[in-house]
C-alpha positions in Angstrom: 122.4 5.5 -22.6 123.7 7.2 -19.3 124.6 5.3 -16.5 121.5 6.9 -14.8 119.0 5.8 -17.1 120.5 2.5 -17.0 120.3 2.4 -13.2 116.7 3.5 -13.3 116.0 1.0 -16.1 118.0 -2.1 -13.8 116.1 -0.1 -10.0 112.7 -0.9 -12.0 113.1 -4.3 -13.6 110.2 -7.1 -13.0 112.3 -9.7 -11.4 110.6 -13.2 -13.1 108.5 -15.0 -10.8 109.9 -18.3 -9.6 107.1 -20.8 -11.3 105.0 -22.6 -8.7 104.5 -26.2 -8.1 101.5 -28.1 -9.1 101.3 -29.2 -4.9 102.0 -25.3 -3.7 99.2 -24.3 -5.9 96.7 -26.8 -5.2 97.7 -26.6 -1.7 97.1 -22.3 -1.9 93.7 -23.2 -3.2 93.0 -25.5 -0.6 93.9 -23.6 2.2 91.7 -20.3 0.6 88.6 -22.9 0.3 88.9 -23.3 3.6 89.2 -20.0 4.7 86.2 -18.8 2.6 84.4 -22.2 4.2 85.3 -20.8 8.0 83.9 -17.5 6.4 80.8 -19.0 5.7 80.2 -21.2 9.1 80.8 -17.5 11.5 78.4 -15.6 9.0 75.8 -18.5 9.7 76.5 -19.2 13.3 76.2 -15.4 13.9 73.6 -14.3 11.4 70.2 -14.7 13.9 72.0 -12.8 16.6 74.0 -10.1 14.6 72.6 -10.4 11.2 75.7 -11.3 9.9 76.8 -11.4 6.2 79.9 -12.2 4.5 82.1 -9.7 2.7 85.3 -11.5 2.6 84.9 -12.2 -1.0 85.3 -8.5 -1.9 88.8 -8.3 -0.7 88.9 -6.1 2.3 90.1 -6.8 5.9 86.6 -7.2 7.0 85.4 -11.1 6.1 81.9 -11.1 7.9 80.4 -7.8 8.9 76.7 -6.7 10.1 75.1 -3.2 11.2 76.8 -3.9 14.6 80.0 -5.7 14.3 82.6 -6.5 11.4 85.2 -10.0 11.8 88.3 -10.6 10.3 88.2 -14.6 10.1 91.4 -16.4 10.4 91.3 -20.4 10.2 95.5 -21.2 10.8 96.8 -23.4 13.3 100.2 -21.3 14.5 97.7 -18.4 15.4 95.2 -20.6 17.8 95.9 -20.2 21.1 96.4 -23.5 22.6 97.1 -22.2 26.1 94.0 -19.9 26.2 92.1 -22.9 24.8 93.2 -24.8 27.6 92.7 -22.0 30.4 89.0 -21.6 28.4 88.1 -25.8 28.8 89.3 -25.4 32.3 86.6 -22.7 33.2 83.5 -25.0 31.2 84.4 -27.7 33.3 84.0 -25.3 36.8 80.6 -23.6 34.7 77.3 -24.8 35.6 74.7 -24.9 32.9 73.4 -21.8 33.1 76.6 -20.1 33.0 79.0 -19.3 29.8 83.0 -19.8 30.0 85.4 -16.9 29.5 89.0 -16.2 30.0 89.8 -12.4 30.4 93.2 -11.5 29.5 95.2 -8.2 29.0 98.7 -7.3 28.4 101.7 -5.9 30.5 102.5 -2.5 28.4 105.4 -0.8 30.7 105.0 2.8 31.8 103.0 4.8 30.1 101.9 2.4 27.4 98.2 1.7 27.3 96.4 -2.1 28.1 95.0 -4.3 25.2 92.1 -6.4 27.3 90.9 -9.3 25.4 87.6 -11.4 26.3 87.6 -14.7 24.7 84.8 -17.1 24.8 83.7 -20.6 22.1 81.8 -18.9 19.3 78.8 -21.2 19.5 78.6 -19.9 23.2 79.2 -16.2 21.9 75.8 -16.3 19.5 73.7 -18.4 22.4 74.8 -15.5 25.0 73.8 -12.3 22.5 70.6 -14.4 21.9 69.8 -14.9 25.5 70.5 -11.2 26.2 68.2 -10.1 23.1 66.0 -12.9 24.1 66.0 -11.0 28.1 66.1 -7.4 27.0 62.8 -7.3 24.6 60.2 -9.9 26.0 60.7 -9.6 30.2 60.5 -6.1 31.8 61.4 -7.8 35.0 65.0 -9.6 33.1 65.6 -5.8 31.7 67.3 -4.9 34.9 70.7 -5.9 33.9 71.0 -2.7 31.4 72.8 0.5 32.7 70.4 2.8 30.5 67.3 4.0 32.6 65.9 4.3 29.5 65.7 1.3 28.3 64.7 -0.3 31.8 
């Protein structure tokens, strides 16, 4: 053979997988169960307000969608915020009961670089608020005030 076939031949070799652990696999599985069970609870908690269903299963980036909104679910401790957590507990404790806690935040880009804004808020509070709203917009012309379209005043 010629050295460039047997460059090809080495360039496109399967390396052998390194074999896995009993612990690293039932730990993989573990973590994916709950994944697919975080999956499940925002599908539920959402489904009344946004008619929610899941779609993780099917592989895509998308892990709960509905005709209005699609959520990439992520269930891992290094990417909670524990700061925005905090600032987020801080405002429920200044909230009165018929308000719900947020914490606004946006990004410093430089010149000419264009600002990510971010609203966070607890997801239980997230599906009360929609329902409120839906609740305010259908049933109470007087409530329907709070909507920018004329239309739909």
């Amino acid at each position: 053979m010629t050295d460039t076939v047997m460059e090809n031949l080495r360039a496109h070799r399967v390396k052998p997988q390194t074999p896995v652990s009993r612990e690293a696999s039932r730990q993989g599985l573990n973590n994916r169960a709950r994944g697919n069970a975080f999956e499940r609870e925002v599908a539920r908690k959402l489904k009344r307000v946004l008619a929610t269903f899941r779609v993780g299963q099917y592989g895509g980036k998308t892990d709960v969608g509905s005709p209005v909104a699609v959520i990439q679910c992520k269930k891992v401790a290094s990417l909670f915020p524990k700061r925005i957590n905090a600032l987020l507990r801080e405002v429920e404790i200044e909230a009165n009961a018929d308000q719900f806690p947020m914490v606004a935040l946006s990004d410093v880009p430089g010149s000419g670089g264009t600002v990510q804004q971010l609203l966070v808020m607890d997801l239980d509070d997230f599906a009360n608020l929609v329902d409120i709203l839906a609740d305010c917009h259908h049933d109470d012309p007087v409530e329907r005030r709070w909507t920018d379209d004329p239309d739909e005043r």
